[in-house]
C-alpha positions in Angstrom: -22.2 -8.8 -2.9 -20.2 -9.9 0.5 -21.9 -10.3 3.6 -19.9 -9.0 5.7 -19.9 -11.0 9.5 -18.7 -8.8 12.4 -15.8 -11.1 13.6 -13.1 -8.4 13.6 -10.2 -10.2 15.4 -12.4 -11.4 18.4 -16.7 -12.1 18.9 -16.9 -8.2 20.6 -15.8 -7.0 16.6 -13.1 -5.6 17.8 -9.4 -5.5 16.6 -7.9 -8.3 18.5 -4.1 -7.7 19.2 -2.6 -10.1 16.7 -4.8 -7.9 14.2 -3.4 -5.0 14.9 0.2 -5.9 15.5 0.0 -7.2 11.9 -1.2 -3.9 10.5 0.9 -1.8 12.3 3.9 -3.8 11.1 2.6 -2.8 7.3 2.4 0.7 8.0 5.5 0.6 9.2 6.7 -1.6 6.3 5.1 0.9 3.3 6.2 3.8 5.3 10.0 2.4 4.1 8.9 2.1 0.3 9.0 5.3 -1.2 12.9 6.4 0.6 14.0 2.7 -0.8 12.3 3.8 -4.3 14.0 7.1 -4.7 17.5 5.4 -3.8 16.6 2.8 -6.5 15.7 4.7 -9.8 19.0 6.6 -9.4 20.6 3.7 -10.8 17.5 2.1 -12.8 14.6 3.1 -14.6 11.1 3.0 -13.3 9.5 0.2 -15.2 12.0 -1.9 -15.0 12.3 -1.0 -11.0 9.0 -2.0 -10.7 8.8 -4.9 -12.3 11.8 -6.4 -10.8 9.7 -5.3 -7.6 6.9 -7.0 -8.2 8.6 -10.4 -9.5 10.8 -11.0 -7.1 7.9 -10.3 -4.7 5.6 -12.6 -6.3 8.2 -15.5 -6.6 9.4 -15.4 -3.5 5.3 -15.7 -1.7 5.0 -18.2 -4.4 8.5 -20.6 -3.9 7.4 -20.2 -0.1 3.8 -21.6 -0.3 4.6 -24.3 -2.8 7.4 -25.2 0.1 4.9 -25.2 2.4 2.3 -26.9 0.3 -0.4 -24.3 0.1 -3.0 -24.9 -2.2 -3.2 -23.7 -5.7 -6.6 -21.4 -6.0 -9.1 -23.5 -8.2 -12.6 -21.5 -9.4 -11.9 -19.7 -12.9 -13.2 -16.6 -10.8 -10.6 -16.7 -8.3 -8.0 -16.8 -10.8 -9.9 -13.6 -12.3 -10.2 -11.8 -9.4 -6.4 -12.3 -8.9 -5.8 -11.1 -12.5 -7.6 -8.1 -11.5 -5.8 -7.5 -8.3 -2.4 -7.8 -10.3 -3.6 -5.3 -12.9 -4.8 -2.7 -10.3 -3.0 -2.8 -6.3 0.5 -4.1 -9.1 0.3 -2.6 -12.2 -1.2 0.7 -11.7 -0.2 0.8 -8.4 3.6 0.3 -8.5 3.5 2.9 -12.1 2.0 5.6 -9.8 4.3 5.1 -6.9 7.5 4.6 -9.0 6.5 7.9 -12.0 5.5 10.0 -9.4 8.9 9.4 -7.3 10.7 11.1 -10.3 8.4 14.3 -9.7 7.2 14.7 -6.6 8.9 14.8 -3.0 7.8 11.8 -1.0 5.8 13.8 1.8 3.5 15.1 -0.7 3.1 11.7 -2.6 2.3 10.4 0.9 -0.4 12.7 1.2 -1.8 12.0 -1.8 -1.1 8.6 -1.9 -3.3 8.3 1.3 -6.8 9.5 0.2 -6.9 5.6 -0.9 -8.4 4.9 2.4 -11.7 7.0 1.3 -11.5 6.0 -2.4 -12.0 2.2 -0.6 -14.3 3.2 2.4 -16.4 4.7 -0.7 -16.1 1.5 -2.9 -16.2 -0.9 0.1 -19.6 0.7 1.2 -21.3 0.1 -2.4 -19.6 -3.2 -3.3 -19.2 -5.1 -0.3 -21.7 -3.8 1.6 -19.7 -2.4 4.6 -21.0 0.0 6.5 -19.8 3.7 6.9 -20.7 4.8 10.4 -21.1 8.1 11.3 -17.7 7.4 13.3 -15.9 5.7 10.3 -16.7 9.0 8.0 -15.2 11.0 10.5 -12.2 9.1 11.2 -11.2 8.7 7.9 -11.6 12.3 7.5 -9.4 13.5 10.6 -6.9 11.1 9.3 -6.5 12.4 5.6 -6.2 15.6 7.6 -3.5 15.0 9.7 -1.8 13.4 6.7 -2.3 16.6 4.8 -1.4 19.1 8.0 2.2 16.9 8.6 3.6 17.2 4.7 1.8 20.4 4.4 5.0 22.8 5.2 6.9 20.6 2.4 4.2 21.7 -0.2 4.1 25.4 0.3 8.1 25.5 0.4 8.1 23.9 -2.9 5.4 26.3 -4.1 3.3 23.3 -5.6 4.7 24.6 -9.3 6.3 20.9 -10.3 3.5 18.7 -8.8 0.8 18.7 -11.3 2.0 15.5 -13.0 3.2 13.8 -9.8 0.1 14.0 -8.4 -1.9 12.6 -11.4 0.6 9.6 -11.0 0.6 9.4 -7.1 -3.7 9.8 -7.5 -3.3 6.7 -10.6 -1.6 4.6 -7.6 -3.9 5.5 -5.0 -6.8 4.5 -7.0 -5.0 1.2 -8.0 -4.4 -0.1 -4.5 -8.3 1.0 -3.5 -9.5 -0.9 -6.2 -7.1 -3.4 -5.7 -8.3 -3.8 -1.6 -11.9 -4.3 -2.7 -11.0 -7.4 -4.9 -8.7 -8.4 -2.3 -11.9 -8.2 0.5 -14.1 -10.6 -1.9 -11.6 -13.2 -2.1 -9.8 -13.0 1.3 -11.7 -15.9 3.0 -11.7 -18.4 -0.3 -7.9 -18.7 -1.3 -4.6 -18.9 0.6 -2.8 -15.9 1.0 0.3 -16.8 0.0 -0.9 -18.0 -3.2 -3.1 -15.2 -3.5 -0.4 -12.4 -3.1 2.3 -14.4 -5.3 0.1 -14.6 -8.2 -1.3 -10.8 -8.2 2.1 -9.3 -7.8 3.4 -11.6 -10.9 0.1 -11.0 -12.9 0.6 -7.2 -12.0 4.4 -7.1 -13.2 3.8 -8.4 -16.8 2.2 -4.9 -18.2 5.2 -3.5 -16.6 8.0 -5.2 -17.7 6.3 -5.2 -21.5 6.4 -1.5 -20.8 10.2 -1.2 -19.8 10.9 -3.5 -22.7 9.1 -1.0 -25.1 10.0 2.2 -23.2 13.6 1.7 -21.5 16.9 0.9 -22.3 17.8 -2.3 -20.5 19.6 -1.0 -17.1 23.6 -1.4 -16.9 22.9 -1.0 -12.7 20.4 -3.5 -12.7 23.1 -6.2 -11.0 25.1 -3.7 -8.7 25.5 -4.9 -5.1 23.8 -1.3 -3.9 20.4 -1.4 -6.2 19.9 -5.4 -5.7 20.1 -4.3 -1.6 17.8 -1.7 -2.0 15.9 -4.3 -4.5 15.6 -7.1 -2.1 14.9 -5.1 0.6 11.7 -3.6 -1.1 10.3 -6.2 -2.8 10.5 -9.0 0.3 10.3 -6.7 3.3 8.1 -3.8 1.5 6.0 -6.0 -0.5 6.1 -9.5 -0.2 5.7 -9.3 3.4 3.7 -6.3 3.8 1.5 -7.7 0.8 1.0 -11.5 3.0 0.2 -9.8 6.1 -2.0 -7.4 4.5 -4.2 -10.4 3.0 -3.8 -11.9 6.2 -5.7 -8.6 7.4 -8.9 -8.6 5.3 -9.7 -11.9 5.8 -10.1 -10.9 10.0 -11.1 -7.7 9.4 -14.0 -5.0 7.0 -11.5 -3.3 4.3 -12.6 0.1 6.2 -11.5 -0.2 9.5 -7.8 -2.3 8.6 -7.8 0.5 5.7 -7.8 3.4 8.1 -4.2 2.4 9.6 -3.1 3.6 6.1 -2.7 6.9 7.6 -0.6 6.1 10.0 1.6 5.6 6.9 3.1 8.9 6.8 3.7 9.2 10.8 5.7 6.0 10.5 7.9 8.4 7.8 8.0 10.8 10.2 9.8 8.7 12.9 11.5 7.2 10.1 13.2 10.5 9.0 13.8 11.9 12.5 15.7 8.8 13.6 17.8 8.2 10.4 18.1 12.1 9.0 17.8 13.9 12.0 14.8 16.2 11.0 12.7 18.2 13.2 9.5 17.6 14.5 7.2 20.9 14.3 4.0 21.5 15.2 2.7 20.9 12.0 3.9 17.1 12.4 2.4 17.0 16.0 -0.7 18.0 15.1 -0.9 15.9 12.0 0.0 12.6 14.3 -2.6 13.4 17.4 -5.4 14.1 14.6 -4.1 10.6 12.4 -4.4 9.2 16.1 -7.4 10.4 16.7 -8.7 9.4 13.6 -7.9 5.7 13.7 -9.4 5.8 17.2 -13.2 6.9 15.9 -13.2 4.3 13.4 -11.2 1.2 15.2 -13.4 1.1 18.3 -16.1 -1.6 18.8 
């Protein structure tokens, strides 16, 4: 068990403003994943997508803190938890994200994909001993629904008939990354977070690329100039940065509170999609971003 100390970002327990800069820049950073994985498995396979993802993720957070002389983790149960974290925020959780992307349309995998904030509030209450105020249960749950209000009009058009599978996937990712988080929060404060995030996302990318090995055909578009910009743009914007500052997070801040900016995820995609596609904002979307708002308001404040 983790005692948890209430030093937040500042001595009130509150988010201090570096805090929450740093989350909001990995909202805004995962909220570019899924459009950059669609673009990708056009040209390559999943498996092989996602372990290209995760190694040149993990190499580059690993080249960087050897470079800057970060020290190598030492306890054998370090090492393990790091193992774990590979296995289950990597392994599962880039399978998920990258099978369901063949299925599913991305608003309804972000919906889904964003009931990992209660899977973790759930695990972080029994494991690390953080606990869910009344406000925290409620924000979480105005959040998950104004994910689920903004995508909602997506769904029904499509008529829900080819999501079955999707959603298993998307739900197999989701659980990944919570379980993932709560190893992450027991190890924040005793190993660098370079180093930490390097190692897990190599760890995590072994079971994958034994799977592509055994499963795909080895990729003829795996060295064109578009999928290595779409590669290197996910794996050291959307995950080896997002994954640093992330760490970074939890070591400042209880898994629940930094976890509930994970629905502000989808309103990120939102703006994103407005801005570069030119779609309309209805009221569903409105709604959905005043009750995410909302949301992250009840269980943020000191």
């Amino acid at each position: 068990m983790v005692n948890e100390a209430p030093h937040e970002g500042s001595a009130s327990g509150r988010l201090s403003v570096p805090v929450l800069l740093r989350i909001v820049t990995v909202m805004l950073l995962w909220a570019l994943c899924f459009p950059l994985i669609t673009v990708g498995l056009e040209m390559v396979p999943p498996f092989y997508f996602a372990a290209a993802r995760a190694f040149m993720a993990g190499g580059a957070l690993l080249v960087f803190a050897m470079t800057l002389g970060r020290p190598f983790p030492t306890a054998c149960s370090t090492w393990a938890s790091l193992v774990g974290i590979g296995l289950t925020a990597t392994s599962l959780g880039f399978l998920g994200m990258f099978l369901a992307s063949q299925f599913v349309a991305p608003g309804f995998a972000t919906v889904v994909a964003n009931t990992q904030p209660l899977i973790a509030g759930v695990l972080a209450s029994v494991l690390l001993g953080e606990r869910l105020r009344a406000g925290d249960r409620v924000g979480l749950l105005l959040g998950f629904a104004g994910v689920t209000i903004m995508t909602l009009p997506r769904v029904l058009a499509d008529g829900g008939n080819a999501y079955s599978l999707g959603t298993a996937y998307v739900l197999l990712a989701a659980i990944g990354v919570a379980i993932g988080n709560i190893l992450m929060k027991r190890v924040a404060n005793g190993v660098d977070p370079l180093m930490a995030m390097g190692w897990q996302l190599v760890f995590g990318g072994v079971p994958l690329l034994i799977a592509a090995a055994v499963l795909e055909p080895l990729p003829s578009g795996l060295w064109t100039p578009r999928f290595l910009t779409v590669l290197v743009t996910l794996a050291l914007l959307g995950t080896a940065l997002a994954f640093y500052l992330w760490f970074a997070v939890l070591q400042s801040s209880s898994l629940t509170r930094a976890n509930a900016f994970s629905f502000m995820t989808p309103v990120f995609g939102i703006a994103i999609g407005i801005g570069l596609f030119s779609e309309d904002l209805g009221a569903f979307q409105l709604v959905g971003i005043g009750l995410v708002l909302l949301g992250i308001q009840q269980v943020t404040r000191g």
